[in-house]
KOLLUMRO-672627 format. One record per residue: x, y, z of N, C-alpha, C in turn; residue number from 1. Coordinates in steps of 0.001 Angstrom, whole numbers, plus 524288, in hexadecimal, padded with zeros to 5 digits. Example, Ala and Ser with C-alpha at 12.3 -4.5 7.8 and 13.67 -1.06 7.14 Angstrom:
<sites>
@n.X:83386&n.Y:7E9C6&n.Z:81E78&ca.X:8300C&ca.Y:7EE6C&ca.Z:81E78&c.X:83390&c.Y:7F31C&c.Z:81E78&nr:1
@n.X:83232&n.Y:7F736&n.Z:81BA8&ca.X:83566&ca.Y:7FBDC&ca.Z:81BE4&c.X:83264&c.Y:8001E&c.Z:81EBE&nr:2
</sites>
This chain:
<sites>
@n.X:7BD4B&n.Y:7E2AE&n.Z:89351&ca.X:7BBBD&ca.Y:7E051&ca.Z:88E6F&c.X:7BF19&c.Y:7DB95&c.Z:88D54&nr:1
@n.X:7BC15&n.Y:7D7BE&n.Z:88A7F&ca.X:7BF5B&ca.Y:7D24B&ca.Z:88A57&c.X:7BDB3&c.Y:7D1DF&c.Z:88321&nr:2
@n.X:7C121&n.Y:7D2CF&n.Z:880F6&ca.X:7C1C8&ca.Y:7D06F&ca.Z:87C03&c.X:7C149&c.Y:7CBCE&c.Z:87AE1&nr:3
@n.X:7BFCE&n.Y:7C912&n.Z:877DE&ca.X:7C0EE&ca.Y:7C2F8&ca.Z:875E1&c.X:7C3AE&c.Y:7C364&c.Z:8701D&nr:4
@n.X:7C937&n.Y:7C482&n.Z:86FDF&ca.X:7C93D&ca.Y:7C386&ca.Z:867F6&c.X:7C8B2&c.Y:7BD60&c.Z:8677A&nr:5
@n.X:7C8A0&n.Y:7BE63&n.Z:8633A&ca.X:7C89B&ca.Y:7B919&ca.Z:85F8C&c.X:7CC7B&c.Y:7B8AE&c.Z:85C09&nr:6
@n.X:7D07B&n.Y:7B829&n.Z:85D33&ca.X:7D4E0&ca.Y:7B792&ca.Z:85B11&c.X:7D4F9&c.Y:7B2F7&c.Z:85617&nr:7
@n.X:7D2F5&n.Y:7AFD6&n.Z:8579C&ca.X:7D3A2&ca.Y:7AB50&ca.Z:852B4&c.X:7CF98&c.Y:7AC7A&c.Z:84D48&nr:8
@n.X:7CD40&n.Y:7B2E9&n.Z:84CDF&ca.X:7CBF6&ca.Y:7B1EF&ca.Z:84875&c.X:7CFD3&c.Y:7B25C&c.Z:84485&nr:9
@n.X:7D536&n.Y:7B41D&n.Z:84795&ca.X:7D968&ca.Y:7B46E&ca.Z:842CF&c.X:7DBDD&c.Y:7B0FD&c.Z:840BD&nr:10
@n.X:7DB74&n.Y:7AC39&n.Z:843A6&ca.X:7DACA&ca.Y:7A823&ca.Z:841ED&c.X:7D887&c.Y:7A555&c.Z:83E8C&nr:11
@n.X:7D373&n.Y:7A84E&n.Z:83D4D&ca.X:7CFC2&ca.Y:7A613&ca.Z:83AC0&c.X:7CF58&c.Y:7A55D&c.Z:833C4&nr:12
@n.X:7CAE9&n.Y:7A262&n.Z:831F4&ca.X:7CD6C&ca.Y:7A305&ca.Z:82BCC&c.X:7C9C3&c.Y:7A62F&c.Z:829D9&nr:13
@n.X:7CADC&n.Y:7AB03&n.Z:82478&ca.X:7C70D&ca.Y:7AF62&ca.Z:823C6&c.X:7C386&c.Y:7AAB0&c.Z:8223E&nr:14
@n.X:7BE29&n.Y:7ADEA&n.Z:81F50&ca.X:7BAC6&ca.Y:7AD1F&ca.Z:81D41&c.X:7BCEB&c.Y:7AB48&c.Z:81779&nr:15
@n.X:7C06F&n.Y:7ABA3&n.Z:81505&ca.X:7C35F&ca.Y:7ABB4&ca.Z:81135&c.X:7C62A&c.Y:7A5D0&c.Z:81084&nr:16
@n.X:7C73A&n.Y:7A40B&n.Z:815DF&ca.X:7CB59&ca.Y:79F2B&ca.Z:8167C&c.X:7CF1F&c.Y:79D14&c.Z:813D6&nr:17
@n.X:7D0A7&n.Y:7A42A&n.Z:81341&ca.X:7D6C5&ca.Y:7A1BF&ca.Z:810F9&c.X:7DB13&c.Y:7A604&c.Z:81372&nr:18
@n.X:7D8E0&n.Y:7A5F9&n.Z:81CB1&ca.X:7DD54&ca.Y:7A5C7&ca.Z:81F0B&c.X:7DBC1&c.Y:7A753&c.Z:8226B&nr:19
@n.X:7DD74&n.Y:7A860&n.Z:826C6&ca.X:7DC4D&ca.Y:7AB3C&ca.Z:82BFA&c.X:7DC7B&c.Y:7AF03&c.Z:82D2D&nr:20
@n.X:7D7E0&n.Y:7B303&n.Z:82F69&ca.X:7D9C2&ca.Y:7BA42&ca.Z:82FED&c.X:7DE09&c.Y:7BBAF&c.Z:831B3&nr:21
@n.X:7E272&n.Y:7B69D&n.Z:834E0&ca.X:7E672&ca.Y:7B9E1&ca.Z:8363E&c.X:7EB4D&c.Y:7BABB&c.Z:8317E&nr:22
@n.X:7E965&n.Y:7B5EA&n.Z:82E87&ca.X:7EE52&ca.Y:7B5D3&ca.Z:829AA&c.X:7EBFE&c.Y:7BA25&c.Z:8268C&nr:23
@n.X:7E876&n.Y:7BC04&n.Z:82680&ca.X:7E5BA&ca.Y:7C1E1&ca.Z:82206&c.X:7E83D&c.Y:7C5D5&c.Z:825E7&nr:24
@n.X:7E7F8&n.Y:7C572&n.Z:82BBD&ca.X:7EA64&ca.Y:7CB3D&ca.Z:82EC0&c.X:7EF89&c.Y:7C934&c.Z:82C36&nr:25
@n.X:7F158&n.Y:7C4FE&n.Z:82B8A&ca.X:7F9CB&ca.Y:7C5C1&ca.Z:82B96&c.X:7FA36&c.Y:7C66F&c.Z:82778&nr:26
@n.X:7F729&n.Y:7C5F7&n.Z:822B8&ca.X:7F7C1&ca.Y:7C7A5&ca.Z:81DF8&c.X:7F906&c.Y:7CC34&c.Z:81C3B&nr:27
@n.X:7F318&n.Y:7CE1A&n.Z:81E53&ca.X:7F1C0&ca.Y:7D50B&ca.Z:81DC9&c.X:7F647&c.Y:7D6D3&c.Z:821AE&nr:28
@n.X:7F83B&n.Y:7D672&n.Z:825A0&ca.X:7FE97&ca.Y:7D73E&ca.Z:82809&c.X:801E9&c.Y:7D82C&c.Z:822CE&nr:29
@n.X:803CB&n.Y:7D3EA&n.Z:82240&ca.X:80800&ca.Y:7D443&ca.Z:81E16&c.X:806C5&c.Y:7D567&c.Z:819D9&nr:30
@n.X:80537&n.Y:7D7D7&n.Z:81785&ca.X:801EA&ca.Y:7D9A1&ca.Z:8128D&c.X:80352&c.Y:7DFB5&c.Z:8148A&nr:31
@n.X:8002C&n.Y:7E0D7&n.Z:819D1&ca.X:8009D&ca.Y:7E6EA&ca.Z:81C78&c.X:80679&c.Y:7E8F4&c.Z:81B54&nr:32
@n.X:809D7&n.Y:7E6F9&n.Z:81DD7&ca.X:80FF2&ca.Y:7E5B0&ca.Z:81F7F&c.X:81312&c.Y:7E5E4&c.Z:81AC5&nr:33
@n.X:81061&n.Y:7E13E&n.Z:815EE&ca.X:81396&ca.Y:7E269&ca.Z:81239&c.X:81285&c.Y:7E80A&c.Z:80F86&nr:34
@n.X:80E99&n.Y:7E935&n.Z:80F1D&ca.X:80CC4&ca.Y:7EED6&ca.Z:80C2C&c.X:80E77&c.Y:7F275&c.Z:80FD1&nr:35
@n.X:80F52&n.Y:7F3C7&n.Z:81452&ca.X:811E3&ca.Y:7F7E7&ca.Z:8184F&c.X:817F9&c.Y:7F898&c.Z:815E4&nr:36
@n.X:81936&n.Y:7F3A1&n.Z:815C7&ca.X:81E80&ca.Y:7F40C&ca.Z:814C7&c.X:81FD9&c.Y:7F554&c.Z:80DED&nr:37
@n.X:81B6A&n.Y:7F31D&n.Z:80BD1&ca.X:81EB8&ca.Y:7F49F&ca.Z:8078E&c.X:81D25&c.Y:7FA71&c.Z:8046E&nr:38
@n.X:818BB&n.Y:7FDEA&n.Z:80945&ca.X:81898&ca.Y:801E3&ca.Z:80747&c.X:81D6A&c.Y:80569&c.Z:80A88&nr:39
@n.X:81F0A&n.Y:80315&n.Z:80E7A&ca.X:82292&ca.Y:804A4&ca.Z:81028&c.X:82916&c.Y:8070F&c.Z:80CDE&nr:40
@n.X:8291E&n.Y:801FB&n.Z:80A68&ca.X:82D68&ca.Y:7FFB7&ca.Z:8064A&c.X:82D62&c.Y:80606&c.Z:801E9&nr:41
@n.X:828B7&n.Y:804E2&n.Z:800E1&ca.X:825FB&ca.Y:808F3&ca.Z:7FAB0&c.X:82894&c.Y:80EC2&c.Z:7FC3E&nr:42
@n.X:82629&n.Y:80F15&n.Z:80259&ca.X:82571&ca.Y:816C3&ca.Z:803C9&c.X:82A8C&c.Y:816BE&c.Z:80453&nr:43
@n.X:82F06&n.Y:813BF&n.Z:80595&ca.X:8331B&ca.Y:81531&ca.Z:8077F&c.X:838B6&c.Y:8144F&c.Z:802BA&nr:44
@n.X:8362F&n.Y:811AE&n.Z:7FE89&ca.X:838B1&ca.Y:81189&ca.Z:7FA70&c.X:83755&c.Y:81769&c.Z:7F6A3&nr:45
@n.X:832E4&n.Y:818E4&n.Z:7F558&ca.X:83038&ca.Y:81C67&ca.Z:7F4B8&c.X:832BE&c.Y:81FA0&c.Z:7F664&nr:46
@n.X:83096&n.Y:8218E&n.Z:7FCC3&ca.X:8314D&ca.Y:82652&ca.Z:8010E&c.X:837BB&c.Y:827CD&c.Z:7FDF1&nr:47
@n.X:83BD1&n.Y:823AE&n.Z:7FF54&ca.X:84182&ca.Y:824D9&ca.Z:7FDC1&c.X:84261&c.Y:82946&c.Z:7F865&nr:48
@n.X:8404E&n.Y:82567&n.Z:7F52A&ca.X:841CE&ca.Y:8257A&ca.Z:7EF91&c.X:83E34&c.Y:82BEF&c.Z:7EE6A&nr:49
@n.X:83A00&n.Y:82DF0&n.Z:7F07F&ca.X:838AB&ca.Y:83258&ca.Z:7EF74&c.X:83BFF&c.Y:836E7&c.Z:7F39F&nr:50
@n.X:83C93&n.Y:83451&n.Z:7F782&ca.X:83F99&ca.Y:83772&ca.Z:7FAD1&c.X:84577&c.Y:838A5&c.Z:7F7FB&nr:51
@n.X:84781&n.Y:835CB&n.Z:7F6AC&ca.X:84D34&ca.Y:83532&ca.Z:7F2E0&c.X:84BCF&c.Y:838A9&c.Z:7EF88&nr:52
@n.X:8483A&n.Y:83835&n.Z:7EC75&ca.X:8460F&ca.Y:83A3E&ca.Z:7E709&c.X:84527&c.Y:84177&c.Z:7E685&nr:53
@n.X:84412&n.Y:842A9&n.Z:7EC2E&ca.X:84412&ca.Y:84926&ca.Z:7EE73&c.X:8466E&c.Y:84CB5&c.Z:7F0E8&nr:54
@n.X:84B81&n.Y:847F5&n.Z:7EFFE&ca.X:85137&ca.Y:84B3A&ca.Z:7F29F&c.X:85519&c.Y:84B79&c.Z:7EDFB&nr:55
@n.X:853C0&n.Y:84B76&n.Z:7E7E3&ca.X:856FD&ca.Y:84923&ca.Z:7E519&c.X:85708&c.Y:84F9F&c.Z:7E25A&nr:56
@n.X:85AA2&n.Y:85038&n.Z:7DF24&ca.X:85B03&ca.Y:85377&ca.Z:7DD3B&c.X:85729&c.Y:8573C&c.Z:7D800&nr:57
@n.X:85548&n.Y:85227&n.Z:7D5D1&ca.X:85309&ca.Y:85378&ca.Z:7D1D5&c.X:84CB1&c.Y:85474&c.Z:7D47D&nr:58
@n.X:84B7E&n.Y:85941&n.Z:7CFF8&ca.X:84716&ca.Y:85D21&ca.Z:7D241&c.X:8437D&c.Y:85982&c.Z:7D197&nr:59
@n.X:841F0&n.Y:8579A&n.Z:7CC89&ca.X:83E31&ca.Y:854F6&ca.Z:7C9FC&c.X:83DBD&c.Y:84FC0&c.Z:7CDE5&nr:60
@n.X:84112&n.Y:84CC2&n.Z:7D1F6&ca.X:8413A&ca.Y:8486A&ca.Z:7D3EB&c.X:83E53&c.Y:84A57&c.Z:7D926&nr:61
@n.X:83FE2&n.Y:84FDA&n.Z:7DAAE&ca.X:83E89&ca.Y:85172&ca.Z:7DF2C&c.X:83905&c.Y:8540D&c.Z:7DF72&nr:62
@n.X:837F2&n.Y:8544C&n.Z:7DC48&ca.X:831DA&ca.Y:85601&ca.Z:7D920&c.X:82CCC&c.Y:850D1&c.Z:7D903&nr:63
@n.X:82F62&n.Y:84DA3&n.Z:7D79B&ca.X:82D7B&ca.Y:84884&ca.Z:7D64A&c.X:82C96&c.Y:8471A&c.Z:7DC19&nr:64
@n.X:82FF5&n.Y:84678&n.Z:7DEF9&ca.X:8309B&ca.Y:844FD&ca.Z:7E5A9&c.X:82C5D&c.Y:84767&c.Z:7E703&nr:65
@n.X:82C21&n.Y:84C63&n.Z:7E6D1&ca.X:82868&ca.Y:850F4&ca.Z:7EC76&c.X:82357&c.Y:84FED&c.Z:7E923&nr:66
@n.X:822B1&n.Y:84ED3&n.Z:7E2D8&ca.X:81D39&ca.Y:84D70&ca.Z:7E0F9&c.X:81C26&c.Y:8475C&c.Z:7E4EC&nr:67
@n.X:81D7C&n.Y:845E6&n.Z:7E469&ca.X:81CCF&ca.Y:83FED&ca.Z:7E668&c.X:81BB3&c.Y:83F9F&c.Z:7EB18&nr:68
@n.X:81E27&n.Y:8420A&n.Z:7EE00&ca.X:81CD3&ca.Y:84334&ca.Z:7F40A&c.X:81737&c.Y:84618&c.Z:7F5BC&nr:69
@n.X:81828&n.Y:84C79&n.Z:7F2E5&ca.X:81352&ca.Y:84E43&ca.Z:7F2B8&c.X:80FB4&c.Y:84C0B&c.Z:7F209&nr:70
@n.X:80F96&n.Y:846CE&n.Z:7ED36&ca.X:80982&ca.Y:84442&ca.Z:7EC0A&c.X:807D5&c.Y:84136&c.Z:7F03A&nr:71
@n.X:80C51&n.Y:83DB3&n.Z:7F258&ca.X:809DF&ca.Y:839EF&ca.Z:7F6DD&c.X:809D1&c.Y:83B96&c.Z:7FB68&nr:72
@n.X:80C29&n.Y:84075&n.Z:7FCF2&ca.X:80A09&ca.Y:8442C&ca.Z:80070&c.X:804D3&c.Y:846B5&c.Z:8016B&nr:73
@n.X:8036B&n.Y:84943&n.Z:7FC7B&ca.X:7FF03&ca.Y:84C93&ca.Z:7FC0B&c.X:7F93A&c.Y:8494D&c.Z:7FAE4&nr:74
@n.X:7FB09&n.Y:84520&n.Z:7F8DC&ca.X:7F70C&ca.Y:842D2&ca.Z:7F7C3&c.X:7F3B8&c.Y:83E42&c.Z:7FCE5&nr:75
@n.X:7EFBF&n.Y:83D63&n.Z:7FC90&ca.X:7ED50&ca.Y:83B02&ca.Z:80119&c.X:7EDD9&c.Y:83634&c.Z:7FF4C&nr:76
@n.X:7EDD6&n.Y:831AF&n.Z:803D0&ca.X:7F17F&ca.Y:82DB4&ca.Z:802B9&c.X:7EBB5&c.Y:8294F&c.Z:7FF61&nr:77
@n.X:7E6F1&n.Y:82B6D&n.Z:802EF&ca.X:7E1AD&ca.Y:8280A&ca.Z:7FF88&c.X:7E091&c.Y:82AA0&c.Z:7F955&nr:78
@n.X:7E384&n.Y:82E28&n.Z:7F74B&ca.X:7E31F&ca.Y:82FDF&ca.Z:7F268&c.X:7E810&c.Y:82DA3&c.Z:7EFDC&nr:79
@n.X:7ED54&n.Y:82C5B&n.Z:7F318&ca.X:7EFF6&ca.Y:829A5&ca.Z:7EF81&c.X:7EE93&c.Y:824BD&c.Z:7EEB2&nr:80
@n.X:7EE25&n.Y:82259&n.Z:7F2BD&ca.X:7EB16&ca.Y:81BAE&ca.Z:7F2B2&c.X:7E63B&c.Y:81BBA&c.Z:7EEDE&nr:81
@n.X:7E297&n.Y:82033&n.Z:7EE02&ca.X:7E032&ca.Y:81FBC&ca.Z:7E9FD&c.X:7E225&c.Y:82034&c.Z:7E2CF&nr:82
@n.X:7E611&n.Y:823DD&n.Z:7E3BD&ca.X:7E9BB&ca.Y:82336&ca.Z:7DE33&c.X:7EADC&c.Y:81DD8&c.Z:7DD02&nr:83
@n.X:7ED88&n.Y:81B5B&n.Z:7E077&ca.X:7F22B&ca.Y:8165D&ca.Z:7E082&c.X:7EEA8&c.Y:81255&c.Z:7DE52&nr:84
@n.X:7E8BB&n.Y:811E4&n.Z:7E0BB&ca.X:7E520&ca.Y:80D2F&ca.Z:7E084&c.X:7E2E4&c.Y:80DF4&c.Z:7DB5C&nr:85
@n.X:7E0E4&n.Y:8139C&n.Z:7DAD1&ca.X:7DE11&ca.Y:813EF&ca.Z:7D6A7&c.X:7DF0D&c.Y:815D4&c.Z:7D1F7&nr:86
@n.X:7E26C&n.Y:81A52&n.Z:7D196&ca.X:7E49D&ca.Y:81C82&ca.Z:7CD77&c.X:7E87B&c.Y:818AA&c.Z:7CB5F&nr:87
@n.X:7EF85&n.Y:8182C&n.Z:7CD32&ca.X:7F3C3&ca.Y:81597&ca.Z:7CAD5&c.X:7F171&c.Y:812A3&c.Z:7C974&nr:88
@n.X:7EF00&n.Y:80DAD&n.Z:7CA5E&ca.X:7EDDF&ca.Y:809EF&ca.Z:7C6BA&c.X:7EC82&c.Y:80B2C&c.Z:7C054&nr:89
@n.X:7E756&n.Y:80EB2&n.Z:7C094&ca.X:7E61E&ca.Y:811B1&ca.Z:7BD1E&c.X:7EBF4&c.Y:81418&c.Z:7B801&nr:90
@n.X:7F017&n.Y:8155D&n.Z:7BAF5&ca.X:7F340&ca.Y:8194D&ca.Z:7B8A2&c.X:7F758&c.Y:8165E&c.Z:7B514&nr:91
@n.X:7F711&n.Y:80FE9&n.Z:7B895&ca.X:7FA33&ca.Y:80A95&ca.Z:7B62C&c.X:7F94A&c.Y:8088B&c.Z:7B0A4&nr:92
@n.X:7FC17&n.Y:80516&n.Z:7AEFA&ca.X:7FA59&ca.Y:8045C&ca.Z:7AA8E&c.X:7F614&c.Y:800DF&c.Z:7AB8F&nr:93
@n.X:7F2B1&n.Y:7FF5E&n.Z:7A6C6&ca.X:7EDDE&ca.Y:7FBFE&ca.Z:7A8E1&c.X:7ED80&c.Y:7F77E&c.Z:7AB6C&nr:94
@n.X:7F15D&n.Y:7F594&n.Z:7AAC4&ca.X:7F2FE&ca.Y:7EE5F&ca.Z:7AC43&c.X:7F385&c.Y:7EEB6&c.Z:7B24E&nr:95
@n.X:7F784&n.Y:7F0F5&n.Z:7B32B&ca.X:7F794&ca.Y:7F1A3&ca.Z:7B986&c.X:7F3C5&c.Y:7F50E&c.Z:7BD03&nr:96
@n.X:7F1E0&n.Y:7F984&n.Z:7B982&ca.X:7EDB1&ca.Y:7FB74&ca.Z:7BE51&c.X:7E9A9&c.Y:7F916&c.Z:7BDD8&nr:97
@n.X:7E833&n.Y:7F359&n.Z:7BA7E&ca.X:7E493&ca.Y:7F079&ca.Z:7BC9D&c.X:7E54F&c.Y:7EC70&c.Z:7BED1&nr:98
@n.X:7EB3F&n.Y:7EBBA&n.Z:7BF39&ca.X:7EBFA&ca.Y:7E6E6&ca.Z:7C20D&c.X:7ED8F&c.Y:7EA0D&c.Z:7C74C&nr:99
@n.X:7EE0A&n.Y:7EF56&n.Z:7CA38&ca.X:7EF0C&ca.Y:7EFFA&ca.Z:7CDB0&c.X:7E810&c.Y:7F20F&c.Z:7D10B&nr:100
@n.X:7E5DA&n.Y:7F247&n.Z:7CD46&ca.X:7DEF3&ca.Y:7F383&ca.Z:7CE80&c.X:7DB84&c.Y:7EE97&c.Z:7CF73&nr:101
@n.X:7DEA8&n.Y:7EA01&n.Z:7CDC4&ca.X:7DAD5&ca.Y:7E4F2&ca.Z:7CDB0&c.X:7DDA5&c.Y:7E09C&c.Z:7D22D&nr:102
@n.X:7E2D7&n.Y:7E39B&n.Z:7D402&ca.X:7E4B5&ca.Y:7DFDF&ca.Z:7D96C&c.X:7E12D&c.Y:7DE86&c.Z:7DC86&nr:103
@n.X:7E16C&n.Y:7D844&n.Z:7DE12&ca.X:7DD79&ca.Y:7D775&ca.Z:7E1FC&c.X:7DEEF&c.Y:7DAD2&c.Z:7E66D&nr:104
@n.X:7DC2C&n.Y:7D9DB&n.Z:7EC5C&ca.X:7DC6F&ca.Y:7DBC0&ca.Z:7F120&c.X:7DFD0&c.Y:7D89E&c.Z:7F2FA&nr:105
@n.X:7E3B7&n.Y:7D9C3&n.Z:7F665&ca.X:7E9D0&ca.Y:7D6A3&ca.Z:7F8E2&c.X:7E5B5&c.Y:7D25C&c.Z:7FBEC&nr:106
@n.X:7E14E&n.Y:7D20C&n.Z:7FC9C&ca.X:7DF96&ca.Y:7CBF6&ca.Z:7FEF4&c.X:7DEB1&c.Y:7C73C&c.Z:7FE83&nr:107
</sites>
């Protein structure tokens, strides 16, 4: 089998003409990269601070910990992503859960 790519459509300008599919792939890259990392940042600031939080003496702190764990444990991760999107906003005061419901799309 003999392939032919066509490499220079990444070159090319979208339908949009305001850039080339390869500057939308290096975008969507670093966009990927920054959000990897900064959920990275979150779980491990988090992960600590609850981990700290369940070795501590006080019952009520250590209570609070194993609730917290248990929930994002037990719970399925497309039912929390459905809380986060749809409910919290809801739970905010009005100003921000409509300014966090009316964000455009990152494009």
């Amino acid at each position: 089998m003999k392939y032919n790519w066509h490499w220079q459509v990444l070159l090319e300008t979208e339908p949009g003409g305001t850039g080339t599919y390869l500057h939308y792939l290096l975008v969507g890259l670093a966009w990927t990269l920054a959000t990897a990392l900064a959920a990275w940042v979150i779980a491990l600031v988090l992960g600590a601070l609850v981990g700290t939080v369940r070795t501590t003496t006080a019952r009520w702190a250590v209570r609070l910990g194993n609730l917290y764990v248990e929930i994002f444990r037990n719970v399925p991760l497309i039912v929390q992503m459905f809380l986060w999107f749809f409910v919290v906003p809801e739970l905010l005061p009005q100003a921000l859960g409509d300014w966090i419901k009316q964000m455009p799309p990152p494009w």
